[in-house]
PAKOL-902743 format. One record per residue (C-alpha): residue number from 1; z, y, x. Coordinates in Angstrom, 3 decimals, padded with zeros to 6 digits, m for minus. Each point is the difference from the previous one (the first is absolute). Layout:
residues N
<r seq="NUM" c3="Z" c2="Y" c1="X"/>
...
//
This chain:
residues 313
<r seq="1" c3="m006.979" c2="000.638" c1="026.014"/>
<r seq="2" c3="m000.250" c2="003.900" c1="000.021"/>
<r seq="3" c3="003.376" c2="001.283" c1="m000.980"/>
<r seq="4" c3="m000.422" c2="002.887" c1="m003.126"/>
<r seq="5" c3="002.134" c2="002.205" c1="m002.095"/>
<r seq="6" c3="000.051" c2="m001.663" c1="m003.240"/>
<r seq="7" c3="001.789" c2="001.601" c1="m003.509"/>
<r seq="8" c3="001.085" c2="m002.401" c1="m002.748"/>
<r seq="9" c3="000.993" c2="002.285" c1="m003.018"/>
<r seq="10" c3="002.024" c2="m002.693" c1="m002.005"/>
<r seq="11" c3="000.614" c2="m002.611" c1="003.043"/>
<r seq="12" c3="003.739" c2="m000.578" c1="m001.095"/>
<r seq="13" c3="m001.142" c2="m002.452" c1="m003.202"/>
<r seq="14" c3="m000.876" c2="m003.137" c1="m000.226"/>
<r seq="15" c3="m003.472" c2="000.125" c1="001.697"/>
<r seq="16" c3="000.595" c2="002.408" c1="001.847"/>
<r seq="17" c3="003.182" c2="m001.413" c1="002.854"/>
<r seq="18" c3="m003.281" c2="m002.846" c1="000.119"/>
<r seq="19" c3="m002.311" c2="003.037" c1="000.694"/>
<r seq="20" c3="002.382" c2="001.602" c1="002.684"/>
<r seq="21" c3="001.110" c2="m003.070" c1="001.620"/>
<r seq="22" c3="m003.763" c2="m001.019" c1="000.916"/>
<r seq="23" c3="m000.896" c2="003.203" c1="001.031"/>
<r seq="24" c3="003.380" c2="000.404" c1="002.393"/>
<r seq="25" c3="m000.980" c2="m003.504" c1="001.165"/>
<r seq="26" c3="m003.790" c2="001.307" c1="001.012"/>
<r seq="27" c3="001.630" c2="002.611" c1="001.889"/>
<r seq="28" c3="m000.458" c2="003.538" c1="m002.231"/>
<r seq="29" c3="002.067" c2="002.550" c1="m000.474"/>
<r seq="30" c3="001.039" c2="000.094" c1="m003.396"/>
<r seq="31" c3="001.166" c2="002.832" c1="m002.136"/>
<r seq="32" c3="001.674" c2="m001.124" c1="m003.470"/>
<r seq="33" c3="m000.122" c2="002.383" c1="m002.705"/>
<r seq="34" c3="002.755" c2="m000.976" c1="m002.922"/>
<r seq="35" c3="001.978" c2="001.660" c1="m002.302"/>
<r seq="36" c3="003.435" c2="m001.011" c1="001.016"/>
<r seq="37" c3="000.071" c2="m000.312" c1="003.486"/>
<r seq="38" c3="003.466" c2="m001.469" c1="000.284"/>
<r seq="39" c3="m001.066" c2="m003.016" c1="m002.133"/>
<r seq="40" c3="m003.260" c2="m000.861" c1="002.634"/>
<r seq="41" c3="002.123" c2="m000.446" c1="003.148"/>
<r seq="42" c3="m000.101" c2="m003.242" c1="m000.090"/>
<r seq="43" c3="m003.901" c2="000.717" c1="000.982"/>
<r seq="44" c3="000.844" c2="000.757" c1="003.264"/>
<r seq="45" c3="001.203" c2="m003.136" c1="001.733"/>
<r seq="46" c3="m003.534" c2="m001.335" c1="m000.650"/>
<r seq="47" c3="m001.157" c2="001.969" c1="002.989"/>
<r seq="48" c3="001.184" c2="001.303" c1="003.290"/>
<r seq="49" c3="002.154" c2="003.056" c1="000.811"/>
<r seq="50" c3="m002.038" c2="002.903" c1="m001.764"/>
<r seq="51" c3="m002.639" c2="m001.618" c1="m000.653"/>
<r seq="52" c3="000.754" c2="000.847" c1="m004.092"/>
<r seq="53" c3="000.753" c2="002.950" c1="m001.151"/>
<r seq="54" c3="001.249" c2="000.405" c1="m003.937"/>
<r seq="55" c3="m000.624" c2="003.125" c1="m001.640"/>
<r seq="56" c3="001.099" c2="001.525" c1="m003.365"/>
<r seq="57" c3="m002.957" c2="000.365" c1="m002.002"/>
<r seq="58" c3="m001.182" c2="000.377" c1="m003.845"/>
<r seq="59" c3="m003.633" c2="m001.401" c1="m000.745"/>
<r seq="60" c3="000.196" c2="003.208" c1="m002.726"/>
<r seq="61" c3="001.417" c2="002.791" c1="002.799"/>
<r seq="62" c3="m003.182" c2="000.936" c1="002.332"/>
<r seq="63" c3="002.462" c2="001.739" c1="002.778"/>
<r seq="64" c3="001.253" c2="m003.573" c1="000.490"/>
<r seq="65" c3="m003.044" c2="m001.807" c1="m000.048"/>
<r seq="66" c3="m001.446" c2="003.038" c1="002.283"/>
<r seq="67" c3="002.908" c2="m000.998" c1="002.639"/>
<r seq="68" c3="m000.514" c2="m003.913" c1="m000.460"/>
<r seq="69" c3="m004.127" c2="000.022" c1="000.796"/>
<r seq="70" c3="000.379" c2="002.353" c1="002.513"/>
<r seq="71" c3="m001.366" c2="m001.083" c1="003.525"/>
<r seq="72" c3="m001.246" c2="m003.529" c1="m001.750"/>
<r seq="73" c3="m002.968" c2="m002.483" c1="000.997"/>
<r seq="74" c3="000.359" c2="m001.559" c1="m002.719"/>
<r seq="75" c3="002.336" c2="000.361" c1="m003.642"/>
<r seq="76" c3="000.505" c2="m002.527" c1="m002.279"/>
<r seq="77" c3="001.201" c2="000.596" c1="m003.893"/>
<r seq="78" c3="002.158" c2="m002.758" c1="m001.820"/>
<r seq="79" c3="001.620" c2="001.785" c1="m002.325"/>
<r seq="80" c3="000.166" c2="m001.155" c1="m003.510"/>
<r seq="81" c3="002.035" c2="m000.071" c1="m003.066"/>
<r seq="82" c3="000.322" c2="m002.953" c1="m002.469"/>
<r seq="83" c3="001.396" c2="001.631" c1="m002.815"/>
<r seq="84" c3="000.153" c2="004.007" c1="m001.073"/>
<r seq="85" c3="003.997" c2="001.736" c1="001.034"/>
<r seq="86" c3="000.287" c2="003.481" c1="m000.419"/>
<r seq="87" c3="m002.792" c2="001.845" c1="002.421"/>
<r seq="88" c3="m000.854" c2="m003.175" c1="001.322"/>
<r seq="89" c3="m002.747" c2="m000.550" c1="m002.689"/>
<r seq="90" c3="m003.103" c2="m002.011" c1="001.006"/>
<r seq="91" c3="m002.499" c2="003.139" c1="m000.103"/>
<r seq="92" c3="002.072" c2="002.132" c1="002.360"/>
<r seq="93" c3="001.160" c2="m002.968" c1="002.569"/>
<r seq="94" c3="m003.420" c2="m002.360" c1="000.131"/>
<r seq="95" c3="m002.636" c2="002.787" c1="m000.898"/>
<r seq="96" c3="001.199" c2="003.815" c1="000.804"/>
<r seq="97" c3="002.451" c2="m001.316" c1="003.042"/>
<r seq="98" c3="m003.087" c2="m002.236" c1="001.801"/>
<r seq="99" c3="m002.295" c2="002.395" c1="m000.372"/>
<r seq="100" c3="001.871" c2="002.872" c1="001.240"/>
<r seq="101" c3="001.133" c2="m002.968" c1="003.312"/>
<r seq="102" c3="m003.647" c2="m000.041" c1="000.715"/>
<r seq="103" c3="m001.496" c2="003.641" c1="m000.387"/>
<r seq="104" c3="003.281" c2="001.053" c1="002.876"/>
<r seq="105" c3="m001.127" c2="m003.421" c1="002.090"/>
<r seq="106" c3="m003.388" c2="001.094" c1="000.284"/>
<r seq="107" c3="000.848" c2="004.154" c1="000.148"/>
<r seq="108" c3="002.531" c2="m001.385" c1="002.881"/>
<r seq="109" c3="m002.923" c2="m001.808" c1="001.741"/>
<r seq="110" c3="001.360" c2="m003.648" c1="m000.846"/>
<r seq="111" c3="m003.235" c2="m002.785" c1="001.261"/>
<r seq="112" c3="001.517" c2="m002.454" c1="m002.605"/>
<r seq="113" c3="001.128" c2="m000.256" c1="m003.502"/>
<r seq="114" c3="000.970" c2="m003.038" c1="m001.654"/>
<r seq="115" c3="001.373" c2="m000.160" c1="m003.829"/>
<r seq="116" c3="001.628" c2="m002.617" c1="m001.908"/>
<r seq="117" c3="m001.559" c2="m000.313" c1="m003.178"/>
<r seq="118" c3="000.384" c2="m003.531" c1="m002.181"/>
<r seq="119" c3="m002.221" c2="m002.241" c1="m001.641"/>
<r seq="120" c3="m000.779" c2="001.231" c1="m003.478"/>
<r seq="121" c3="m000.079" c2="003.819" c1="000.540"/>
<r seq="122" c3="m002.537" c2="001.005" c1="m002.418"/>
<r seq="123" c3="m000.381" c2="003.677" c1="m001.832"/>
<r seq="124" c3="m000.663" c2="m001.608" c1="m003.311"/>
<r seq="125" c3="002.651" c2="m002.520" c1="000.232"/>
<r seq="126" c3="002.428" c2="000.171" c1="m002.942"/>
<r seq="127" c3="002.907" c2="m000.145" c1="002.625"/>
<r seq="128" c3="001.354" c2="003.794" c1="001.605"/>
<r seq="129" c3="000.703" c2="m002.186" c1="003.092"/>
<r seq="130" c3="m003.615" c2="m001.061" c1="000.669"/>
<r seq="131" c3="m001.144" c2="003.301" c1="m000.970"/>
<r seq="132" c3="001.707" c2="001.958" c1="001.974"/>
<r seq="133" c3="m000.258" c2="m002.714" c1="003.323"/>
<r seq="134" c3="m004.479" c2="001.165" c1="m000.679"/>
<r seq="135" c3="000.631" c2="003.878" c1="m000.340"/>
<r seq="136" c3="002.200" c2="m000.697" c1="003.176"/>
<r seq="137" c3="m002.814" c2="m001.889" c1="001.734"/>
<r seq="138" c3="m002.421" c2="002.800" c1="m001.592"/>
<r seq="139" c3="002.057" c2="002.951" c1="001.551"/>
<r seq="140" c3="000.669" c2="m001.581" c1="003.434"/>
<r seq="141" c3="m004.118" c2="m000.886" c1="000.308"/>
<r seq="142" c3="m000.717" c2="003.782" c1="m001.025"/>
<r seq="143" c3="002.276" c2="001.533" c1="003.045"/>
<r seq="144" c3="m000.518" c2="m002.737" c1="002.372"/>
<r seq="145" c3="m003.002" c2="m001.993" c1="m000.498"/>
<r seq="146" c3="000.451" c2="m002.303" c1="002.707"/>
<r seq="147" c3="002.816" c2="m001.720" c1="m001.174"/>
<r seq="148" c3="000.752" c2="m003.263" c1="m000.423"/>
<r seq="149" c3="001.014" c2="m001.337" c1="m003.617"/>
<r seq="150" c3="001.994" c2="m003.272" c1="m000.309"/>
<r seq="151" c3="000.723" c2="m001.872" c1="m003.197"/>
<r seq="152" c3="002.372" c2="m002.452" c1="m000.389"/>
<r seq="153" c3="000.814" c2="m002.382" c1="m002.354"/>
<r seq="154" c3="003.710" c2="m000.810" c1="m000.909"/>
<r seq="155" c3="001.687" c2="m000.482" c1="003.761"/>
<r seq="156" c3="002.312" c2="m002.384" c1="000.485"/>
<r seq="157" c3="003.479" c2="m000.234" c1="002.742"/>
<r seq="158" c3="002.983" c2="m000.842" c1="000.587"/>
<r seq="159" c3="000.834" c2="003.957" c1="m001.315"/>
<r seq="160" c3="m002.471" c2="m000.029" c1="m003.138"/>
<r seq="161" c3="000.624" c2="001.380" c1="m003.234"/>
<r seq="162" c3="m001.785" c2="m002.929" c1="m001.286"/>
<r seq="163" c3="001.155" c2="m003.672" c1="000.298"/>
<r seq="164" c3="003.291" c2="001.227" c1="000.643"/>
<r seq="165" c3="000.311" c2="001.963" c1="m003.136"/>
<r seq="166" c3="m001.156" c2="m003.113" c1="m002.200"/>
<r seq="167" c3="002.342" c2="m002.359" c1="001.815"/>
<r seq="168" c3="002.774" c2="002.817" c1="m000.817"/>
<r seq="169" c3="m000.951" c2="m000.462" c1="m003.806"/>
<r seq="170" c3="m000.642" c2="m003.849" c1="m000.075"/>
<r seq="171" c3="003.579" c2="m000.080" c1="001.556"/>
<r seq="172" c3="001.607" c2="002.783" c1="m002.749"/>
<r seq="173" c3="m002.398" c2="m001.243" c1="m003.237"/>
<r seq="174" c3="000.193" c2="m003.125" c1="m001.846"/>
<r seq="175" c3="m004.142" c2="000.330" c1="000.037"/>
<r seq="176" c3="m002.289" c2="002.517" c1="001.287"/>
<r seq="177" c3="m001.956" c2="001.526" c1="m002.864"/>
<r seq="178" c3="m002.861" c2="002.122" c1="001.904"/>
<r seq="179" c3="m003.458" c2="001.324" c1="m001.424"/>
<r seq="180" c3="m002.804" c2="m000.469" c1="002.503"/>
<r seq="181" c3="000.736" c2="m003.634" c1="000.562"/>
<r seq="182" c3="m003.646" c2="m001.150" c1="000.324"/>
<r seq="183" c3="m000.936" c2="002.997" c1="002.213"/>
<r seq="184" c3="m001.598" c2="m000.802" c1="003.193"/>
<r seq="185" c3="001.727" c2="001.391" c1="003.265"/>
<r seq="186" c3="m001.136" c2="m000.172" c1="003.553"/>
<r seq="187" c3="003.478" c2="000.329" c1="002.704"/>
<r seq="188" c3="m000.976" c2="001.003" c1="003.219"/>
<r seq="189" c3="002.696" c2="m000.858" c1="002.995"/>
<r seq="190" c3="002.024" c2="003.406" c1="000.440"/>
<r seq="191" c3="m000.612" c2="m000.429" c1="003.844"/>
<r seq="192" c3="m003.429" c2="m000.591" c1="m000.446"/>
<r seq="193" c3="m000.625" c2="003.533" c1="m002.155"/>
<r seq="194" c3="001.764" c2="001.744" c1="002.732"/>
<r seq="195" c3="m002.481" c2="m002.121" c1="002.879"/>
<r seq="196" c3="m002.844" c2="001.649" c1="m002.115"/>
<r seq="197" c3="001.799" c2="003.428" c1="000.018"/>
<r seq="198" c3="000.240" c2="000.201" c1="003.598"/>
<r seq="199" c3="m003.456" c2="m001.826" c1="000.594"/>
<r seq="200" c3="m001.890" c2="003.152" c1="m002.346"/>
<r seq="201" c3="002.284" c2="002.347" c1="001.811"/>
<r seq="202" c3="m001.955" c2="m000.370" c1="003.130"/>
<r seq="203" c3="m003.579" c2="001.624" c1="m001.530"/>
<r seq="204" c3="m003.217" c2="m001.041" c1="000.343"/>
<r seq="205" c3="m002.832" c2="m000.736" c1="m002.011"/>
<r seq="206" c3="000.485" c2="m002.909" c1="m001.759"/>
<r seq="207" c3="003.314" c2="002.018" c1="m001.503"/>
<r seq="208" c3="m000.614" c2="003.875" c1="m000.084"/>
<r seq="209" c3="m000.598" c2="000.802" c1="m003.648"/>
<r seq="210" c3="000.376" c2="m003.305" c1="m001.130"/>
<r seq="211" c3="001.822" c2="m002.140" c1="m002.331"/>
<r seq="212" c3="001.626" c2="m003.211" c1="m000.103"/>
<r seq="213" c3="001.682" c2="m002.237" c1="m002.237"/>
<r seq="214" c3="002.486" c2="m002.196" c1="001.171"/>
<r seq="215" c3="000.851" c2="m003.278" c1="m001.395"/>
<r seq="216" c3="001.584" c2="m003.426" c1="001.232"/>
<r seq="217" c3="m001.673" c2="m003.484" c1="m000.497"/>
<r seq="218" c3="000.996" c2="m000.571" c1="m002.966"/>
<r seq="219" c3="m000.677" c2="001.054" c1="m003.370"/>
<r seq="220" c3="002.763" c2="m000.522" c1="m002.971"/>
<r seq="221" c3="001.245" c2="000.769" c1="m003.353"/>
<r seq="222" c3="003.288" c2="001.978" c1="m000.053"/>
<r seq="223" c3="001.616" c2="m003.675" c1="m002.117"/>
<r seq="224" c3="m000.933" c2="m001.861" c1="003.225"/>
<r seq="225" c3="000.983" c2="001.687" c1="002.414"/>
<r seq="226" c3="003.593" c2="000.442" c1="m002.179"/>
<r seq="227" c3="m000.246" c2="m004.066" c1="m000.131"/>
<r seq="228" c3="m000.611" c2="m000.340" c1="003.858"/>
<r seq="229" c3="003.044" c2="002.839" c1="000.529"/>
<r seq="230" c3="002.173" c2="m002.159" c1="m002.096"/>
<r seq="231" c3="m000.826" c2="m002.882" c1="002.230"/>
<r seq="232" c3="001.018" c2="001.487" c1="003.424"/>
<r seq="233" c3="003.422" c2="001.591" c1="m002.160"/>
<r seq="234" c3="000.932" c2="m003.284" c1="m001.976"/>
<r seq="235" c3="000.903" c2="002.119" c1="m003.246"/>
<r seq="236" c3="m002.093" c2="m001.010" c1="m002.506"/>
<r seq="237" c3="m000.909" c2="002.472" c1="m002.723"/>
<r seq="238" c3="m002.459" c2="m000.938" c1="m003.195"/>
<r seq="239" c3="m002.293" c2="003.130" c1="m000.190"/>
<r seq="240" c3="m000.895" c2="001.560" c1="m003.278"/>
<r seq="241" c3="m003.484" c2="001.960" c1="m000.208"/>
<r seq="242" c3="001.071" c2="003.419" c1="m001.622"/>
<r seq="243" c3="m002.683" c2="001.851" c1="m002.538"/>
<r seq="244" c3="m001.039" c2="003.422" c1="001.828"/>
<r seq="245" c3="001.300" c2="001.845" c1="m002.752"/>
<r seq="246" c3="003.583" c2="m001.552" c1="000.092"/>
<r seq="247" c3="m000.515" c2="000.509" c1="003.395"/>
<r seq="248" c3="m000.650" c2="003.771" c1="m000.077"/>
<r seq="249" c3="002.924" c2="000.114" c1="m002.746"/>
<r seq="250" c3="002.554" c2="m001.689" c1="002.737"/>
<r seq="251" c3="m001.296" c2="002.299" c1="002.519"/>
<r seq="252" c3="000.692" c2="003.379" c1="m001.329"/>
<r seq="253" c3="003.565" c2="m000.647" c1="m000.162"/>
<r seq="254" c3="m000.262" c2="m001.817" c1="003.346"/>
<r seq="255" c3="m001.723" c2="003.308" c1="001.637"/>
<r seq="256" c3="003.356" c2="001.788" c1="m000.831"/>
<r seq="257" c3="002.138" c2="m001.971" c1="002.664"/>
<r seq="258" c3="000.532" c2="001.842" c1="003.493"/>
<r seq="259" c3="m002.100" c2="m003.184" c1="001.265"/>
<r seq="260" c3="m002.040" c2="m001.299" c1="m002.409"/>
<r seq="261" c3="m000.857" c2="m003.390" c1="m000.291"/>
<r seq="262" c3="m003.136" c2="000.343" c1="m001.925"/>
<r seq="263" c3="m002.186" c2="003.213" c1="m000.812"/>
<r seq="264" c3="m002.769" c2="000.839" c1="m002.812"/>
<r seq="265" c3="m001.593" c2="000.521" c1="002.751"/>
<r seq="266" c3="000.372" c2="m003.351" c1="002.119"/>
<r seq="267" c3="m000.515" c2="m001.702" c1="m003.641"/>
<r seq="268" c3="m003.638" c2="001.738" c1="m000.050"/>
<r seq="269" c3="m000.576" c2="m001.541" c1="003.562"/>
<r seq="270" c3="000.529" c2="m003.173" c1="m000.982"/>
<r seq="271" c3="m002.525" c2="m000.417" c1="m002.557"/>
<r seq="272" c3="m002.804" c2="000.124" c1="003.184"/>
<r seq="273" c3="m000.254" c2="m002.428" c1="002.793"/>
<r seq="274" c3="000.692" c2="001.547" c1="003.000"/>
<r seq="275" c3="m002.409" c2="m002.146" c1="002.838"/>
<r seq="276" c3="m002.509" c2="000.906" c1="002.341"/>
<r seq="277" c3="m003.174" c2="000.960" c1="m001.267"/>
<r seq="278" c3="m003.211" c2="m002.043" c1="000.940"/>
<r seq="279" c3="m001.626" c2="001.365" c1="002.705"/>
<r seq="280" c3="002.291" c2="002.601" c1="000.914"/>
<r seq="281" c3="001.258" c2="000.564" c1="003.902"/>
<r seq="282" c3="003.622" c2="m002.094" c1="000.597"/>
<r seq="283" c3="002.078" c2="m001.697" c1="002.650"/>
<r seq="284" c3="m003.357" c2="m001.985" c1="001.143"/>
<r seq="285" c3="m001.977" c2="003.460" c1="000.982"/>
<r seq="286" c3="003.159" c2="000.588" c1="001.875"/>
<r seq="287" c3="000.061" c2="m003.439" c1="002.019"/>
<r seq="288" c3="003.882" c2="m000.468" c1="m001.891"/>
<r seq="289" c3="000.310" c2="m003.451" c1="m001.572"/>
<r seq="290" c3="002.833" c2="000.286" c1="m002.790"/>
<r seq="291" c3="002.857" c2="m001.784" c1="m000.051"/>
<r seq="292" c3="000.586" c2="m002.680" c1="m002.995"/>
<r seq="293" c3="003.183" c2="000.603" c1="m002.209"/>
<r seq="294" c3="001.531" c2="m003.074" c1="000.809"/>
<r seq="295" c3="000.192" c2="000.591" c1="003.650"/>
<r seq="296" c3="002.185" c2="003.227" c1="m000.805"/>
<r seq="297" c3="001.420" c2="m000.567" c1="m003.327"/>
<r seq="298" c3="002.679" c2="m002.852" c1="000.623"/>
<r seq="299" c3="001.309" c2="001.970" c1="003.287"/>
<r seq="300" c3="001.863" c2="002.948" c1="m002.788"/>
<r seq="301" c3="m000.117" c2="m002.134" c1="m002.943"/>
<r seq="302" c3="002.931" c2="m001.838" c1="001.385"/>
<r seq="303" c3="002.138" c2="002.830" c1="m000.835"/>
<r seq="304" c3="m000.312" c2="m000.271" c1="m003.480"/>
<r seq="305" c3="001.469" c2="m003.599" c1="m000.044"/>
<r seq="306" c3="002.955" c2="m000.760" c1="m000.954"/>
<r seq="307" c3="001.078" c2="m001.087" c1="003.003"/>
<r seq="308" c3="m001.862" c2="001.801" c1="002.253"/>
<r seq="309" c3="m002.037" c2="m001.819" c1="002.495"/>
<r seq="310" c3="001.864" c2="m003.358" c1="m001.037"/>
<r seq="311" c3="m001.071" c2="m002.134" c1="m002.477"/>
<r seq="312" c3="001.453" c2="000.183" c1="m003.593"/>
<r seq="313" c3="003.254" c2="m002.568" c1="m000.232"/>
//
């Protein structure tokens, strides 16, 4: 394997210690843009002495993003926002921020460009999120129209803001009263989003200008895959199907906490499935068969039993 210089603006989140740790284990040399470097360290052990560098940098400030592409084969954007916080509004993180990533990659030379997108992004969708994830992938195909686009649907791991929120709830709440129950939802493996990552990240192509839309095996409303959490946590939870206008109600006062638990927003989202579209490119175009839930799912769930990894009394 050819050794490159490889930015991953982002690479200290969830995905992204996947991302770097593949990449360090291929043999690059990786250069981590974040915005609070002393918080990423932990990055570094994942590779050998130098071989990752962490640098300040603010997916809004182009003199940092200037000094993170610089000298790079290839860059790779994962930066992303779940819910609006000050400056850090969808429009000037996901749209303005990519776009400006991958007009310096290509002004810097960069052969690569790969941007996380997620399944749904649509500029008519009634969701800022989704919007904003399609102006991003709009502005980053305009400056560099090579790049790879990758879509994911909800990703699941042992550090997800998903299954581990819910079992947080199930454990707190008497019931979980959620709108969106009947929505479909497609995980994808955490580790497996971050194989396709690095796999795109090598060019060619079958990936240059392209998109693809990655899903695991299995397709699932949001109530089962609650039911099959439950399962692997042993707390048992009835689940109550919420109107979306209650919902909506709920969720403006929600949107006020420093964390929110639930958006207007994320209530929009979850009135449309979020699968792979027939026909479009996935995991299969990139020779990646995803991993099932329940080969994953038990291995953190166990932390949300009562007592731990042993067995209720």
């Amino acid at each position: 394997m050819k050794s490159r210089h490889v930015t991953v603006i982002g690479g200290s989140g969830f995905i992204g210690r996947y991302v770097v740790e593949k990449l360090a284990a291929r043999g690059d040399v990786i250069r981590v843009g974040v915005r609070r470097p002393h918080e990423a360290q932990f990055l570094k052990p994942l590779g050998d002495l130098g071989q990752i560098e962490i640098l300040a940098t603010n997916i809004k400030n182009e003199a940092s993003l200037k000094r993170v592409v610089k000298d790079a084969d290839c860059v790779i954007n994962l930066v992303g926002v779940l819910y609006e916080s000050g400056g850090q509004t969808f429009d000037a993180v996901q749209n303005e921020g990519a776009g400006m990533a991958a007009r310096l990659a290509a002004e810097a030379g960069v052969k690569t460009f790969v941007q996380m997108s997620a399944l749904g992004a649509d500029a008519s969708s009634p969701s800022v999120y989704a919007r904003s994830k399609a102006a991003g992938e709009a502005a980053v195909l305009e400056a560099f129209p090579t790049a790879t686009i990758l879509r994911p649907s909800v990703v699941f791991g042992p550090e997800d803001g998903f299954y581990n929120r819910f079992a947080s709830l199930a454990a707190k709440l008497p019931f979980l009263p959620f709108p969106g129950l009947n929505t479909k939802f497609q995980p994808v493996y955490v580790r497996d989003v971050a194989e396709a990552i690095v796999r795109v990240s090598l060019g060619g192509k079958g990936v240059e200008g392209q998109t693809f839309s990655l899903g695991g095996p299995q397709v699932k409303t949001l109530r089962a895959l609650l039911d099959e959490m439950m399962d692997y946590t042993g707390v048992r939870r009835p689940m109550f199907n919420v109107p979306m206008g209650l919902a909506m109600m709920k969720a403006t006062f929600l949107g006020l906490l420093p964390n929110p638990p639930l958006t207007r927003d994320q209530v929009k989202l979850l009135g449309t499935d979020n699968i792979v579209p027939e026909g479009a490119k996935g995991m299969k175009d990139l020779g990646i068969t995803p991993t099932r839930i329940s080969a994953v799912l038990p291995l953190y769930m166990e932390h949300h039993r009562r007592h731990g990894q042993f067995k209720d009394a």
